[in-house]
Each structure stands twice: as C-alpha cells, then as structure tokens.
C-alpha positions in Angstrom: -113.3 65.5 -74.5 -116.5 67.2 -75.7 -117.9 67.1 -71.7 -114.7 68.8 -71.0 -114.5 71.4 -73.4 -118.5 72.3 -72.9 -117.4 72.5 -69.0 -114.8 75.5 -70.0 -117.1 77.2 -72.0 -119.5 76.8 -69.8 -117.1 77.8 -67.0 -116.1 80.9 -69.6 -119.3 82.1 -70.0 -120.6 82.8 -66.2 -117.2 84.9 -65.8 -119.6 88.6 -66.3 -119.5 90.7 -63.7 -117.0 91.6 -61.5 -117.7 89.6 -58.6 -116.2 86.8 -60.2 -113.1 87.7 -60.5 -110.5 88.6 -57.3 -107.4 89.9 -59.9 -106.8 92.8 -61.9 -103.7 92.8 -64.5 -102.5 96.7 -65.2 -100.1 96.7 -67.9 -97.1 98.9 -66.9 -97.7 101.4 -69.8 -100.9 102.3 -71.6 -101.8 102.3 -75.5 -101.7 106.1 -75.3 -98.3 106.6 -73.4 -94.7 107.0 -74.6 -93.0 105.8 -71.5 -94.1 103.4 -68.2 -96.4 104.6 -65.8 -96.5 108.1 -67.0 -98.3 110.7 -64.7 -98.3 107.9 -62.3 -101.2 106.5 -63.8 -100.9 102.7 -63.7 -99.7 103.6 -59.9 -102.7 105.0 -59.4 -104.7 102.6 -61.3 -103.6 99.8 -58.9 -104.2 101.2 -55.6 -107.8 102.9 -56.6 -108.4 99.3 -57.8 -107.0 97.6 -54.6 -109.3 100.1 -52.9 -112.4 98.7 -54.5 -111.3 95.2 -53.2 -109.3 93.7 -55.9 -105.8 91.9 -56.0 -103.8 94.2 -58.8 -100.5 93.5 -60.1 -98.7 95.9 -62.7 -96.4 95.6 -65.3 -93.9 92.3 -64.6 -94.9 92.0 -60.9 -94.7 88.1 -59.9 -98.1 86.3 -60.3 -99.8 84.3 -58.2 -99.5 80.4 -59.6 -103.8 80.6 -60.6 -103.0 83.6 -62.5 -99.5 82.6 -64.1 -100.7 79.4 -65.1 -104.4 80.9 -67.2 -104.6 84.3 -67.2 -108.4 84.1 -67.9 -108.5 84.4 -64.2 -107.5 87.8 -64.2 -109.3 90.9 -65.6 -107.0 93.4 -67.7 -107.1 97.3 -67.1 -107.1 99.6 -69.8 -107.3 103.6 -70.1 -108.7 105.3 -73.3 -108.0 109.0 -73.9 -109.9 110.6 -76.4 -108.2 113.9 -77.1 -109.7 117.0 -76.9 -108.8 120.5 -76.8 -108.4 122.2 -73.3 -109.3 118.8 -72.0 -108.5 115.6 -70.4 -110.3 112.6 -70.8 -109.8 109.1 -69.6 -112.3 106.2 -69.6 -111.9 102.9 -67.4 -112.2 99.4 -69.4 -112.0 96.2 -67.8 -111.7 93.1 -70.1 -111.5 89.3 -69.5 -109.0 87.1 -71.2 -111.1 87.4 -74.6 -111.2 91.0 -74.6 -115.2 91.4 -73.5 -115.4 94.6 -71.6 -117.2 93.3 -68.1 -117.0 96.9 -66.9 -116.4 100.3 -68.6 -116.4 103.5 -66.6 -118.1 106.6 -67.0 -115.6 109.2 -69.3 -114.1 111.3 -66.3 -113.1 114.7 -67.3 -110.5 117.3 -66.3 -109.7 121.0 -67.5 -106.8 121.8 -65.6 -103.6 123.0 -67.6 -100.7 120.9 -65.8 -100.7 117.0 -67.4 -100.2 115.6 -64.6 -102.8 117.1 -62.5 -104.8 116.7 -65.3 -104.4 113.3 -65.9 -104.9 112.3 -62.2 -107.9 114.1 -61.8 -109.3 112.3 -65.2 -108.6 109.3 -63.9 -110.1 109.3 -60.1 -113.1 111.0 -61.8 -113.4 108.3 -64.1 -113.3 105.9 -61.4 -116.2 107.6 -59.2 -118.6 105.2 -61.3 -116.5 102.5 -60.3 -117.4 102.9 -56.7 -121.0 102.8 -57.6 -120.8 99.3 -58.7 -121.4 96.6 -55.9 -118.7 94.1 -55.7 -118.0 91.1 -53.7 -115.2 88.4 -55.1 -117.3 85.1 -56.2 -115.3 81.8 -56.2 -118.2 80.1 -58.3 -115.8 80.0 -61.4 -113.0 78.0 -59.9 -115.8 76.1 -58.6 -116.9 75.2 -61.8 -113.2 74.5 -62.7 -113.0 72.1 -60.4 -115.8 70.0 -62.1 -113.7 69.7 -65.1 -110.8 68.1 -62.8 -113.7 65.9 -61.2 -114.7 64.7 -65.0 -114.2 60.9 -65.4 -111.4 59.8 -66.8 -111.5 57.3 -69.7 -110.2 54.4 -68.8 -106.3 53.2 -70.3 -105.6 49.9 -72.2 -103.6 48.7 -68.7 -106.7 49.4 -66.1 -105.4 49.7 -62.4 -106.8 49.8 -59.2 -108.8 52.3 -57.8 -107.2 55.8 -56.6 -106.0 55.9 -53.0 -108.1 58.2 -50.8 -104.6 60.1 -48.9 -103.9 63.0 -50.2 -99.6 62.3 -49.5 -97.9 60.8 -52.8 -94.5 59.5 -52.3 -92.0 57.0 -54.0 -91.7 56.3 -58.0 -94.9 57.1 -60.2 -95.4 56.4 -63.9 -97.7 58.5 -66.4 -99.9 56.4 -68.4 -101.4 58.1 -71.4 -105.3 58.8 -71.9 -107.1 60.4 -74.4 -107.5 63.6 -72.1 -104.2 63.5 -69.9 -102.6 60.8 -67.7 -103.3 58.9 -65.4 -100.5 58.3 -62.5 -99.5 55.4 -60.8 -97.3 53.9 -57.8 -95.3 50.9 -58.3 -98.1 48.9 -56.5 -99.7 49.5 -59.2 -102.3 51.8 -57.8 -103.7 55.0 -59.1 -102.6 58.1 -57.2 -103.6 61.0 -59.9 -105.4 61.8 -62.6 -104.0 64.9 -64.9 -105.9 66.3 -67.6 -104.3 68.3 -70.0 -105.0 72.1 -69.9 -104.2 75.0 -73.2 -100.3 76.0 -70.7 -97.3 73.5 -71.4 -96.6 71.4 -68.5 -99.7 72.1 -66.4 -102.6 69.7 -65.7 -105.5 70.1 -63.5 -105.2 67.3 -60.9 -107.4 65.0 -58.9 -106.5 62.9 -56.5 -108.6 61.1 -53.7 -108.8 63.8 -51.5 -107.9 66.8 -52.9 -108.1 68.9 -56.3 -105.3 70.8 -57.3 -102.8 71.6 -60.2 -99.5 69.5 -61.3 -96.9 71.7 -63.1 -93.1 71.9 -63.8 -90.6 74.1 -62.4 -87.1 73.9 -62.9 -87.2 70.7 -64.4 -89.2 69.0 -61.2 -92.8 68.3 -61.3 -94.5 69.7 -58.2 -98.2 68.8 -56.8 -100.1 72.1 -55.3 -103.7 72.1 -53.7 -105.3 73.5 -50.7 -105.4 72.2 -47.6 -107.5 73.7 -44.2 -106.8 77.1 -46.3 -103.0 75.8 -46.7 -101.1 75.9 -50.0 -99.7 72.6 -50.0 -96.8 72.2 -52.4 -95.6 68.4 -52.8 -92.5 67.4 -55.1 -93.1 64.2 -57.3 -91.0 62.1 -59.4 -93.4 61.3 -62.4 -91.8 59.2 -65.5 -94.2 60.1 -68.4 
C-alpha cells in the first residue's frame, strides 16, 4: 500500500507546468461576480484557453470520464480583480487539484469607462503573458498512473491461476478481496482483473492482461473502459463482489 501511495505522490508531484495537463475547469461564475458568466468572461476565458491548446469545460458542462472520475487531471481557472479607481484589473491563476498555482498571469489592465469593455479588455490583456508561455500537452502523468495499475497485487488467501492475456471478459466473475482492491475471477477459476481501489466510490484502476484501463459503476452496471488502437473501448461486466 505504501509502493502505491508513494506512486501518487510521486505521480502528484511532476504535475508543474502546463504541459502536463490537456484540461482546464472554468467555473461558471467567478469569486468576484454576482451572477454567471458576467461580462462574458468565463466565455471568453474558455475560448482564449482553447486557443492556447487546451480542452476547457465551464460551469456544469459534461466531463470527459478521466476528468469526472479525479479531477486532479484537470487545472482550475480563476480571475482576481483587485479594485481600483478608474481601473480594471484582472489577473489569470491556474491551480491543480490542491490549489498550487502552476501558472499566474501578468495583472492586465484597462481604463476604459463601459464594464464590459473594460472587463474584456482586462482580461485578453491579462492573457497576452499567457501566449508567451510554451506549451505542448505531456501524457507523462497518466503514464505514471498507469504504473500504479501495473503495481503487484498481493496475493488472496484463495490463489488462482494466472490472468488471461485477451483483453475480452465475458460470462459470470466474482470479486475476491485484497488488501489494495480485488481481484476478479471467471468461473474457471481464472483471473481476468485486478482492481485497486482509488479516493472516488465505485472506481478502480484496472489491469488486465492486455490492457490498462478503469472499472466504474453506472446506473447500477459495472462497466470496463480502456483504449484500444486509439479506441475507447467500453465492455459491460457482471462482477459479484
């Protein structure tokens, strides 16, 4: 358990720049607005961030399973206004899941009299030092996910055979308990999955002899997804734990 959690932290800690990360959250309102997307702001927050190359999603826009299911795989956008007479001032801050800021713009500046000029200008001014910044999405982090779904298992009191190599699951399977997860079998009995347990109910990272993926429930139904020749494969099971 302690090779697992020092994988995370591990995993955690080489999340910071901005290259690692190919999703951007943007609330729908920000801390200093009374209503949603006010001025257009978060509108324009997303598209100036899809510009630079990121995947954005505002307010209660449907996620992407990698980013419903651990949201530390998403950065967070925030604007700060720091109030000032006969002026408008708006700084960029992008935070990780445990509010480190990985980037924070320059404070962009506006002195014209209508708000929501104003505002907009602020905001694509503040940005300008955004476009400075070099970015390429890195997938090193799942990478180093995946090593933690790759971790050995330790073995149950009832020892099985080893784990098929196909990737296809069908027919009956039964959870067995380990100290980290479960382990699945068929009714041969052979092992067919490995699941270890992440912080989200009803979620395990899963291995299997061909492919890495993720084992969730949905609507009462447990459902196998991984990646397959660039392909989301999504296969139903019937797991009794």
């Amino acid at each position: 358990m302690f090779f697992i959690f020092s994988l995370f932290a591990a995993a955690g800690y080489s999340q910071n720049t901005l290259n690692n990360y190919k999703y951007v959250l943007v609330p729908a309102r920000f801390g200093f607005s009374n209503e949603d997307d006010k001025y257009g702001l978060n509108t324009t927050t997303k598209q100036l961030l899809q510009q630079k190359g990121f995947t954005v999603f505002v307010g209660n826009e449907e996620l992407p399973l990698t980013v419903a299911s651990n949201k530390c795989n998403a950065l967070t956008a925030e604007l700060v206004q720091r109030k000032a007479l006969f002026a408008t001032n708006l700084t960029l801050l992008l935070k990780d899941c445990q509010g480190n800021i990985i980037f924070k713009s320059k404070e962009g500046k506006s002195r014209e009299k209508e708000f929501e000029t104003a505002f907009d200008l602020a905001l694509r001014d503040a940005f300008l030092s955004l476009k400075d910044v070099p970015y390429k999405y890195d997938s090193t982090i799942f990478t180093q996910t995946k090593q933690v779904a790759a971790a050995p298992a330790i073995p149950s009191s009832n020892p099985v055979p080893a784990m098929s190599s196909g990737t296809e699951i069908t027919g009956g399977l039964y959870a067995q308990t380990i100290p980290n997860g479960y382990q699945v079998i068929d009714t041969t009995p052979k092992k067919v999955l490995t699941l270890l347990k992440t912080s989200v109910q009803d979620y395990f990272i899963a291995e299997s002899g061909a492919a890495n993926g993720i084992v969730f429930k949905k609507n009462g139904e447990w459902y196998f997804e991984y990646y397959k020749d660039n392909r989301l494969v999504s296969q139903k099971l019937e797991i009794k734990f």
